[in-house]
C-alpha positions in Angstrom: 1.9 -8.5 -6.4 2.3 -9.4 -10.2 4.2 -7.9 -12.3 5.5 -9.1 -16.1 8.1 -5.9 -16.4 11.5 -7.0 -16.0 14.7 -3.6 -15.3 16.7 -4.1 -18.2 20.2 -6.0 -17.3 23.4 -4.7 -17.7 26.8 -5.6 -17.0 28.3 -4.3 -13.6 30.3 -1.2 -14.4 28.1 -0.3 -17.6 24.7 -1.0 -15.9 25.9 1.2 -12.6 27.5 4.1 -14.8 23.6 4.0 -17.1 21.4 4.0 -13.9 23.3 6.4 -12.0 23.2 8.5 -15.1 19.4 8.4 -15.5 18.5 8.3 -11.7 21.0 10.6 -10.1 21.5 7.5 -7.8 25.4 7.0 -6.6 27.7 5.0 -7.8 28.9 2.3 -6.2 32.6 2.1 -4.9 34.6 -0.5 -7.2 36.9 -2.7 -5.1 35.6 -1.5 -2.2 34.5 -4.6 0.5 30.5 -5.4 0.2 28.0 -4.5 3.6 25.1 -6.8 4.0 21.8 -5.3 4.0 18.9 -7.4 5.6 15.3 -6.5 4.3 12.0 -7.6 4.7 9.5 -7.5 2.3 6.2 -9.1 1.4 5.5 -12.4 -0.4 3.8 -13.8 -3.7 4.6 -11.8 -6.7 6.0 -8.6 -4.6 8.7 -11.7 -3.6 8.9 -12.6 -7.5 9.9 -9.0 -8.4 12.5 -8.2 -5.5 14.4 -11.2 -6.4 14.7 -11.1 -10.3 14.4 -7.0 -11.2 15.1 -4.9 -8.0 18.0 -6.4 -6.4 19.8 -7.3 -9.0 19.6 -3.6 -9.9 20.1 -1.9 -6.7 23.2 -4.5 -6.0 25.1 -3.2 -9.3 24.1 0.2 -7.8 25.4 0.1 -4.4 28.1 -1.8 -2.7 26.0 -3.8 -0.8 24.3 -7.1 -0.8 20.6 -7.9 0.4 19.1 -10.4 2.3 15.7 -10.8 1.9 13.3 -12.0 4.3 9.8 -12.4 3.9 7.3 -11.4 6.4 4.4 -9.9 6.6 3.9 -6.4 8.3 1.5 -7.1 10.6 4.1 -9.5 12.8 6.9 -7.0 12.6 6.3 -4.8 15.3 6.6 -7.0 18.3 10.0 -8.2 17.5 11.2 -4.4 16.6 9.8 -3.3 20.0 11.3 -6.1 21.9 15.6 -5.3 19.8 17.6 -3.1 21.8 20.8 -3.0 19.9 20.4 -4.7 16.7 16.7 -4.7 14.9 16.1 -7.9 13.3 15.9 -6.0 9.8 18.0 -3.3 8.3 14.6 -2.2 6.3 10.9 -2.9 6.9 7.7 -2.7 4.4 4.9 -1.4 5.4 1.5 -0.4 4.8 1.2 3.5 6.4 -1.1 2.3 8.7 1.7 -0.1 10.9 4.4 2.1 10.2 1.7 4.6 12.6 1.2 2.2 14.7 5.0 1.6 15.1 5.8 5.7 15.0 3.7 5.1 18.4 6.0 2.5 19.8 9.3 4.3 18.7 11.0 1.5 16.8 11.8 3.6 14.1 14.7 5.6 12.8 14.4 9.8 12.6 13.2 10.7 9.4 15.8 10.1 6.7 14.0 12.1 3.8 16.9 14.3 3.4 19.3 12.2 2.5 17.0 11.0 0.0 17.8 11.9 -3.3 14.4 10.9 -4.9 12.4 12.6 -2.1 11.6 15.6 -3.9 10.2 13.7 -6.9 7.7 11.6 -4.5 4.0 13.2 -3.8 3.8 14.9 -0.6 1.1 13.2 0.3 3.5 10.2 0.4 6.2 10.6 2.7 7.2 11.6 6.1 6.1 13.9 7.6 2.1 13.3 5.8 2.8 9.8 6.1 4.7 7.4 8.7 6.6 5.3 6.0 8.4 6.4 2.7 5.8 5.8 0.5 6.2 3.8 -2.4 3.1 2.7 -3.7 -0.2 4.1 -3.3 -3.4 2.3 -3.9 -7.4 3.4 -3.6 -10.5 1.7 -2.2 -12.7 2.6 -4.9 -16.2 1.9 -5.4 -16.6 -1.3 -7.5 -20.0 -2.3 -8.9 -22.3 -4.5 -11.2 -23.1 -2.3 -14.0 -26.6 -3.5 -14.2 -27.5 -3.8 -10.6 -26.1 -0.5 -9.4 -25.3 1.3 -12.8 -24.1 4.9 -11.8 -23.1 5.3 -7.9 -22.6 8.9 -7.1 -22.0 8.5 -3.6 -21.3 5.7 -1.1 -25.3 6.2 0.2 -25.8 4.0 -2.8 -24.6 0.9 -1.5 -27.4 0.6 1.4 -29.9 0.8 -1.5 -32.4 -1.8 -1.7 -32.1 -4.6 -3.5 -28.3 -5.0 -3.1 -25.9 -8.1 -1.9 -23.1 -5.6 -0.8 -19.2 -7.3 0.2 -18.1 -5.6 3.5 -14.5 -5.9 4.5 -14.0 -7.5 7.9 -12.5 -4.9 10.5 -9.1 -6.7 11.1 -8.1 -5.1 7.8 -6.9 -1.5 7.3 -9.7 -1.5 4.3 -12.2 -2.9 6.9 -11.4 0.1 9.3 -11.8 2.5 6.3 -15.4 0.8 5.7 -16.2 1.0 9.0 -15.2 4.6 9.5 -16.9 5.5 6.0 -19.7 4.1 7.3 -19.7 5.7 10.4 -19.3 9.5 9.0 -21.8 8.8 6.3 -24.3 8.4 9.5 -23.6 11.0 12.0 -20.5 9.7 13.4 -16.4 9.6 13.2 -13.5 8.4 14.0 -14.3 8.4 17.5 -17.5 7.5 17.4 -18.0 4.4 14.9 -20.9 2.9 17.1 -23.2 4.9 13.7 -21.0 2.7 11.5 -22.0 -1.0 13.2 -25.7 0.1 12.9 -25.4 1.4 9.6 -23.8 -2.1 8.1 -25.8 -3.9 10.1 -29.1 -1.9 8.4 -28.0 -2.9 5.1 -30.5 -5.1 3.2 -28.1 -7.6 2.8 -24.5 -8.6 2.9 -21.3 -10.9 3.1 -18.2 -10.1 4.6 -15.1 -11.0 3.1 -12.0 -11.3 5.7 -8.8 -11.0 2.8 -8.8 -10.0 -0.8 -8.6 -13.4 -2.0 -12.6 -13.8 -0.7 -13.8 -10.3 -2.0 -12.1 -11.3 -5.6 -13.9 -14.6 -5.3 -17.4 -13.4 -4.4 -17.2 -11.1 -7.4 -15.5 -13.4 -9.8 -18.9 -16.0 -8.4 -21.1 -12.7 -8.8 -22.5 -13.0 -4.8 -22.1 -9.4 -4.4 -23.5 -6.2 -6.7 -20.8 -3.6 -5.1 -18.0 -3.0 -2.4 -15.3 -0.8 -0.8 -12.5 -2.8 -2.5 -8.6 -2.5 -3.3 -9.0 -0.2 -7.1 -6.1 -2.2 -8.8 -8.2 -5.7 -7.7 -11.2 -4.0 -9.2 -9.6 -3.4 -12.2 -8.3 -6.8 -12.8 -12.2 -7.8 -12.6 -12.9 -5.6 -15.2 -9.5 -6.8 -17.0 -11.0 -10.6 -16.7 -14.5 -9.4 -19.2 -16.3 -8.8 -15.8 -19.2 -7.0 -15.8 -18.3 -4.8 -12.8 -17.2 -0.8 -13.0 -15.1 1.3 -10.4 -16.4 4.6 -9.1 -15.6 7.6 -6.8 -18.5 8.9 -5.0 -18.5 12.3 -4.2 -17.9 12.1 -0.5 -14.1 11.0 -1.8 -12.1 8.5 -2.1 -9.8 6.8 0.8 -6.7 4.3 0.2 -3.2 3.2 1.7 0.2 3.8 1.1 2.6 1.3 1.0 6.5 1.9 1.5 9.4 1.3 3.7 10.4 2.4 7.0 14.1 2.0 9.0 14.1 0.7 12.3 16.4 2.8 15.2 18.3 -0.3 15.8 19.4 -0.8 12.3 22.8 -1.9 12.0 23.2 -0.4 8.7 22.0 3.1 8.4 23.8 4.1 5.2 22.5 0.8 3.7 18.7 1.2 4.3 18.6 5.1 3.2 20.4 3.9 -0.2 17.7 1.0 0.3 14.7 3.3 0.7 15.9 6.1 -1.8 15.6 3.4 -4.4 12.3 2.1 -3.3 11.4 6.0 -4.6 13.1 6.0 -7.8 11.3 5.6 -10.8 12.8 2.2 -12.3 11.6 1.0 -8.7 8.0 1.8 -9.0 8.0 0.9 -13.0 8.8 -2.1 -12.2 5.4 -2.2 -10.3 3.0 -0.8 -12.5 2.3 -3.6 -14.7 0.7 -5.7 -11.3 -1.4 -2.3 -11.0 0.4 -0.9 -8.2 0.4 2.6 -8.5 3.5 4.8 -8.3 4.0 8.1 -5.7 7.2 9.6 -7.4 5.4 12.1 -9.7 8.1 11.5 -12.7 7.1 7.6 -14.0 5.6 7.7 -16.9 3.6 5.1 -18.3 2.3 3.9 -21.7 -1.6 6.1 -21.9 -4.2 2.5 -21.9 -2.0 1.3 -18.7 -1.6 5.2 -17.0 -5.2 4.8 -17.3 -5.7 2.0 -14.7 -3.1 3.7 -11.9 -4.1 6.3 -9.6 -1.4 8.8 -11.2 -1.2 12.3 -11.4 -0.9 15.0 -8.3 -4.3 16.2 -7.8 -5.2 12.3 -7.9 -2.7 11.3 -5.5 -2.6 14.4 -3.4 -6.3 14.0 -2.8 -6.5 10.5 -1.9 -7.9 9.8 1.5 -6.9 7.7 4.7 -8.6 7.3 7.7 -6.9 8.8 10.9 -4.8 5.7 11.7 -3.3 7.6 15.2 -7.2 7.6 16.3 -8.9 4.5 15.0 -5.6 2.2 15.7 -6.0 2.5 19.5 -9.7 1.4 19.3 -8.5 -1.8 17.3 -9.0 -4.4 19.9 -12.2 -3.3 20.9 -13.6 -2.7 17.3 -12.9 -6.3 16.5 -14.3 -7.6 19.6 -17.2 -5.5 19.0 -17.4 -6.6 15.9 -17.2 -10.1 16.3 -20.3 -9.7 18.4 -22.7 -8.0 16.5 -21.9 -8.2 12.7 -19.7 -11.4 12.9 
């Protein structure tokens, strides 16, 4: 994640007294002895941001300090399944679609929304029990096209027009599944039935698969495809770079992810990770964010109008944007890569 927004700093009893004003957050206990709090989080410019805005802020805030480790999600749930009395993290980030998979295994803590005081000011659509994590950013798959190759898409039909290089995310991504499922329903199948969706990308005239964002960004920035199902804030940055690419949102809808936090059962700091969490919904939290593109879920940040304009903000937005059944298509994982290895590649 990028992000060129610093929190404002403060001095200890000043900053705390401001913020807890402004945020209804508590305030933290002075003298009181310190707990340690052990998070993991993501890497990159989501690592740049933790470090120099948000826990520098959320330390003056509580009387605890944070340990950040930095993982990625998709190695996470192994090592929860496998703690009995102490999970290796206090608090764990996580796209929706692991904290699912991990709601499955029972690593995680009962929902904690109540103790939450930002909870009410979050989109529905965004936290427990809609969601399997406490959402904290949300982003779309929109539509993202040449302008002059395929200059007004009303629906996702368009992209097996002919004539078209189209990028197709590779299945081992949650964006890949979505692709695959969109696919699918747009020829007669589902979520349990995706067999439609292999023949249908397989029938398009032609295309190139791209395994991570890092190779969808590059085959558009090198022009090799005319359109794809890709992240909205990366399509935006396209357009951003003088691009000649547009984003659209074809009438059949459009799907995305949430992003957020979940608290493992074997925590050894409950208080810490809910004071941890509620943050992660608070509005300095997700302003912090928004100049990398990542879209907020609590429903009071407000954001200058030409920057508002590149988020996915606003409740009917947010409340309406899709994601695949990840309790169905999440069991068929294995064997939808395997599949896919075979016949698309």
């Amino acid at each position: 994640m990028t992000k060129d927004l610093s929190l404002t700093r403060r001095g200890l009893i000043g900053g705390a007294a401001a913020a807890g004003a402004l945020s209804g957050l508590p305030m933290p206990a002075i003298g009181q002895g310190r707990g340690k709090l052990s998070v993991q989080g993501f890497g990159g410019a989501y690592e740049k941001i933790l470090r120099e805005s948000v826990i520098p802020e959320f330390q003056k805030l509580y009387p605890y300090d944070v340990t950040l480790t930095i993982e990625d999600d998709t190695t996470l749930l192994p090592k929860l399944r496998i703690a009995r009395n102490r999970a290796p993290y206090d608090v764990c980030t996580v796209d929706n679609s692991i904290a699912v998979a991990g709601q499955a295994l029972g690593v995680w803590a009962p929902d904690q929304s109540a103790k939450m005081k930002n909870a009410p000011d979050v989109y529905k659509s965004s936290m427990p029990p809609k969601t399997a994590n406490y959402g904290s950013i949300v982003y779309e798959y929109a539509l993202v096209h040449d302008k002059q190759k395929l200059p007004n898409p009303q629906s996702w039909k368009d992209l097996w027009q002919p004539g078209l290089v189209i990028g197709v995310p590779h299945v081992t991504q949650s964006y890949g599944l979505t692709f695959l499922y969109i696919a699918a329903m747009l020829h007669g199948g589902d979520e349990k039935n995706l067999d439609p969706g292999f023949a249908a990308i397989k029938a398009l005239p032609k295309f190139k698969v791209y395994k991570n964002v890092s190779e969808g960004l590059n085959l558009f920035q090198q022009k090799e495809v005319d359109a794809a199902l890709f992240y909205g804030h990366r399509g935006q940055q396209i357009i951003d770079m003088g691009l000649p690419y547009a984003k659209a949102h074809p009438k059949e809808g459009t799907w995305g992810q949430r992003t957020g936090t979940q608290i493992p059962k074997a925590t050894s700091n409950l208080d810490g990770a809910i004071a941890w969490v509620d943050y992660t919904l608070s509005v300095p939290y997700q302003t912090a964010f928004a100049p990398g593109l990542y879209s907020p879920t609590n429903s009071k940040v407000v954001l200058p109008p030409e920057l508002a304009a590149k988020h996915v903000m606003g409740a009917q937005t947010v409340e309406n944007l899709r994601e695949v059944d990840w309790a169905v298509l999440l069991p068929q994982r294995d064997a939808l890569i395997e599949k896919w290895t075979r016949e698309i590649g």
